[in-house]
TORSE-106894 format. One line per field, with one value per residue (C-alpha): x, y, z; residue in one letter; residue number from 1. Coordinates in Angstrom, 3 decimals, m for minus. Layout:
TORSE-106894
xx <- c(X:...)
yy <- c(Y:...)
zz <- c(Z:...)
r <- c(a:...)
k <- c(NUM:...)
END
This chain:
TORSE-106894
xx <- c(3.531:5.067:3.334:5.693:3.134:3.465:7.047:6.833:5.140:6.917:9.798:8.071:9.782:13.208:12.321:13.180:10.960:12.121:15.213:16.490:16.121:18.077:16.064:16.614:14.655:14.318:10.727:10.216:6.792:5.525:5.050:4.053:1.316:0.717:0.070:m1.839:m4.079:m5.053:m5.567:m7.344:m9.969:m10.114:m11.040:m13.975:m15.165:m15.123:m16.989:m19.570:m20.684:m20.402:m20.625:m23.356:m20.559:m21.536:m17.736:m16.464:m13.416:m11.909:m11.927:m10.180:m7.670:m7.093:m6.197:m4.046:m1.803:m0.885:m0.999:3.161:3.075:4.490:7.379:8.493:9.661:10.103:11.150:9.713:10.094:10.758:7.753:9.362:10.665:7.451:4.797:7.784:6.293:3.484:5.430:7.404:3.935:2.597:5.294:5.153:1.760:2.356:5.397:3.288:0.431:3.020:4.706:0.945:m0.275:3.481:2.453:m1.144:0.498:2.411:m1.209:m2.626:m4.961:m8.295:m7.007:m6.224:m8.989:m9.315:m6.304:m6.873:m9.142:m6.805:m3.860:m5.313:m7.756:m9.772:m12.928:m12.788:m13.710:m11.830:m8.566:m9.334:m9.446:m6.038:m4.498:m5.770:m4.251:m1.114:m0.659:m1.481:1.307:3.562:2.696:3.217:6.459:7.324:6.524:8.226:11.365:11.081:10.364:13.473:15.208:15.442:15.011:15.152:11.972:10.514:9.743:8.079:6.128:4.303:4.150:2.055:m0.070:m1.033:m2.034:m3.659:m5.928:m6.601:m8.225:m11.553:m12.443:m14.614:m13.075:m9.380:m10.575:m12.495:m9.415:m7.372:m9.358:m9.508:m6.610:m3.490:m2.360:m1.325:0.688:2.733:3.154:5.806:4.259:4.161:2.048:m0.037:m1.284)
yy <- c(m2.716:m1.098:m2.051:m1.271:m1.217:2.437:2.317:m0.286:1.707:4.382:2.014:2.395:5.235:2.639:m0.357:1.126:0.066:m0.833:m2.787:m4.327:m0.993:2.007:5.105:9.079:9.363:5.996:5.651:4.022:2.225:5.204:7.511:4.607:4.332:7.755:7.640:4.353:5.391:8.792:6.243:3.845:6.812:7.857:5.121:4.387:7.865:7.508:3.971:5.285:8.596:6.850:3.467:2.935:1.419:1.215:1.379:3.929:5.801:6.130:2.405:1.777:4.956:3.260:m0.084:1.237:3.071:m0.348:m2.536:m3.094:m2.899:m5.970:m5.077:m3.749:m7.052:m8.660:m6.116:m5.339:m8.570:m7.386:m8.008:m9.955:m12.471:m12.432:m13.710:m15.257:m18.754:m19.971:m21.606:m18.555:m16.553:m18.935:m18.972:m15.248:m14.440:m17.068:m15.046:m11.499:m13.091:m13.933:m10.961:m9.410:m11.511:m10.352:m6.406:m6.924:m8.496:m5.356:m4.315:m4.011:m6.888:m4.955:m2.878:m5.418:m5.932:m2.361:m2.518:m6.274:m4.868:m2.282:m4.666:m7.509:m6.241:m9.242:m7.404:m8.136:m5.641:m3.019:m5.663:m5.071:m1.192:m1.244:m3.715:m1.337:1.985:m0.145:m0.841:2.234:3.913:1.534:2.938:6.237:5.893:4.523:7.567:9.478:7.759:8.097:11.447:12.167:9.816:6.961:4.319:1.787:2.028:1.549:m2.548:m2.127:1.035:m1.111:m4.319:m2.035:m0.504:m3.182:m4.857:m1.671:m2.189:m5.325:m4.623:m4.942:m2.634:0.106:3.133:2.447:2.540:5.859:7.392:6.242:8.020:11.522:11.691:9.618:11.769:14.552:12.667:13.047:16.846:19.101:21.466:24.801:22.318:21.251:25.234)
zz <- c(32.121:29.046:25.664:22.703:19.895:18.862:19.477:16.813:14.191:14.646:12.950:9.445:8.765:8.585:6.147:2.858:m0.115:m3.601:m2.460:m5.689:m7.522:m7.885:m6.331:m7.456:m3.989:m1.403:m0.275:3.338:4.123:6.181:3.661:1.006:3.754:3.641:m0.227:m0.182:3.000:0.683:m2.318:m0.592:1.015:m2.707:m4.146:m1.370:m1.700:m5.388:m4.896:m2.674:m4.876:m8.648:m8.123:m5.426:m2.702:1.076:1.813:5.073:3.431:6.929:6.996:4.143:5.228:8.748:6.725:4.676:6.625:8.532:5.675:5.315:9.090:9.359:7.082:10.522:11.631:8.455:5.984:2.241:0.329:m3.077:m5.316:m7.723:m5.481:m3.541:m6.172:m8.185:m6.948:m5.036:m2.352:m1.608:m1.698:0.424:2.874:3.281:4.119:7.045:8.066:7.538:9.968:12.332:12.535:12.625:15.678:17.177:16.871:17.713:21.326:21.815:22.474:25.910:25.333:25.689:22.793:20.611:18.942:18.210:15.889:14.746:11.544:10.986:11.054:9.744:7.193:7.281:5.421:1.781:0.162:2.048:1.446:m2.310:m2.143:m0.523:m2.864:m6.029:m3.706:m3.151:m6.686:m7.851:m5.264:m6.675:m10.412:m8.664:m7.708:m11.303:m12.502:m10.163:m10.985:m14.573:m14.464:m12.696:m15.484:m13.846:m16.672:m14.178:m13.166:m17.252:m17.303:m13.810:m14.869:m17.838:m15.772:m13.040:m14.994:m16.741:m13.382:m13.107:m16.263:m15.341:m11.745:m11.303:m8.954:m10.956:m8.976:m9.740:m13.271:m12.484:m10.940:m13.289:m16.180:m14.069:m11.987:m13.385:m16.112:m13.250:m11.936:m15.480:m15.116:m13.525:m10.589:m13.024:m15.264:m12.137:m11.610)
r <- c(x:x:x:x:x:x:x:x:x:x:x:x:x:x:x:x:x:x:x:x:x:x:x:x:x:x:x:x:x:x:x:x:x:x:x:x:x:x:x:x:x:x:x:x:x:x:x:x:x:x:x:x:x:x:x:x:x:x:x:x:x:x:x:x:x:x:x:x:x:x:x:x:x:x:x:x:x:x:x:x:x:x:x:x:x:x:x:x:x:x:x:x:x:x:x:x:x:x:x:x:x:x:x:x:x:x:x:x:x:x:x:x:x:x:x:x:x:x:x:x:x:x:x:x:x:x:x:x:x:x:x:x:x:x:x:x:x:x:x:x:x:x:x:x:x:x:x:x:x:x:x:x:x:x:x:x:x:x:x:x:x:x:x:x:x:x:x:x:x:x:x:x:x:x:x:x:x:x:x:x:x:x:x:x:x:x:x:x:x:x:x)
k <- c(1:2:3:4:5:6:7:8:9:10:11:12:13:14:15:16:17:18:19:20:21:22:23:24:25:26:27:28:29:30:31:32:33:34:35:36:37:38:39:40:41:42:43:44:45:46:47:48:49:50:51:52:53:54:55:56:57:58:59:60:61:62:63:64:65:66:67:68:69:70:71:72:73:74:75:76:77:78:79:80:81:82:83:84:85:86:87:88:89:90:91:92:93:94:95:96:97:98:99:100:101:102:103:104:105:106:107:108:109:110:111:112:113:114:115:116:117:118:119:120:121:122:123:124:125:126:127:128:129:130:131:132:133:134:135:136:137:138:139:140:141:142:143:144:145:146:147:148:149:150:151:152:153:154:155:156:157:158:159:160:161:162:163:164:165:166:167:168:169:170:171:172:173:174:175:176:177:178:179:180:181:182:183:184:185:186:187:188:189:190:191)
END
């Protein structure tokens, strides 16, 4: 029997990101996976060596790249909409399970729960570390925009980062302090 999970993922690479926005450059969930798997190992690594954290970076990496996996089937809500009001909130994390326990049974079934963590991210902490990587990526792309004078992208630039300031997790902060400001600079600046 053919199992279509992979198939599936491979799909990422279609649902577009940043719907309600005008993009210099359209970002797709895969690569925003990308980014926010690399984040989310950052911040862990970051955790473990400066903050006394017990947290496997590869963990956190394997949960992030399948965190908007089930954007597949349901496509990226836009943010705004999404946490606009609690019913609508509530409604779509009910939709992302289902469409979670839907790729999980494209699974051979002794697999599954190999990829239920990863697709589920059920651990707390390790949830927490890819919500601060997702949000940062999001602040990421702000930038991005802006630098390529998009001005669109201003209002949710500020409202991110100040979600950013206001996230508890003491490596964000960390990386933040030593690593943001890069992001600012052109590629001759960068060398």
């Amino acid at each position: 029997m053919p199992y279509h999970f992979f198939p599936m993922i491979s799909r990422m690479r279609y649902i577009n990101r940043w719907g309600l926005m005008r993009n210099t450059r359209l970002e797709n969930i895969q690569e925003h996976s990308h980014q926010v798997a690399v984040l989310a190992h950052a911040l862990a690594v970051i955790e473990n060596r400066y903050f006394g954290g017990q947290t496997d970076p590869g963990a956190a990496a394997v949960a992030a790249l399948y965190h908007d996996a089930s954007e597949i089937l349901t496509g990226d809500m836009p943010t705004p909409i999404k946490y606009d009001n609690p019913d609508i909130q509530s409604a779509y994390k009910d939709v992302e399970a289902v469409a979670e326990r839907k790729l999980l049974s494209m699974l051979p079934p002794d697999l599954r729960g190999d990829f239920e963590e990863a697709v589920t991210i059920p651990d707390p902490h390790i949830r927490a570390l890819v919500k601060a990587a997702d949000k940062l990526s999001a602040y990421l792309k702000c930038v991005e925009e802006l630098k390529a004078g998009n001005t669109e992208f201003k209002k949710a630039k500020e409202q991110t980062y100040a979600a950013l300031c206001q996230n508890p997790v003491p490596a964000l902060r960390y990386f933040m302090d030593h690593f943001l400001e890069g992001f600012e600079l052109t590629l001759d600046e960068l060398n």
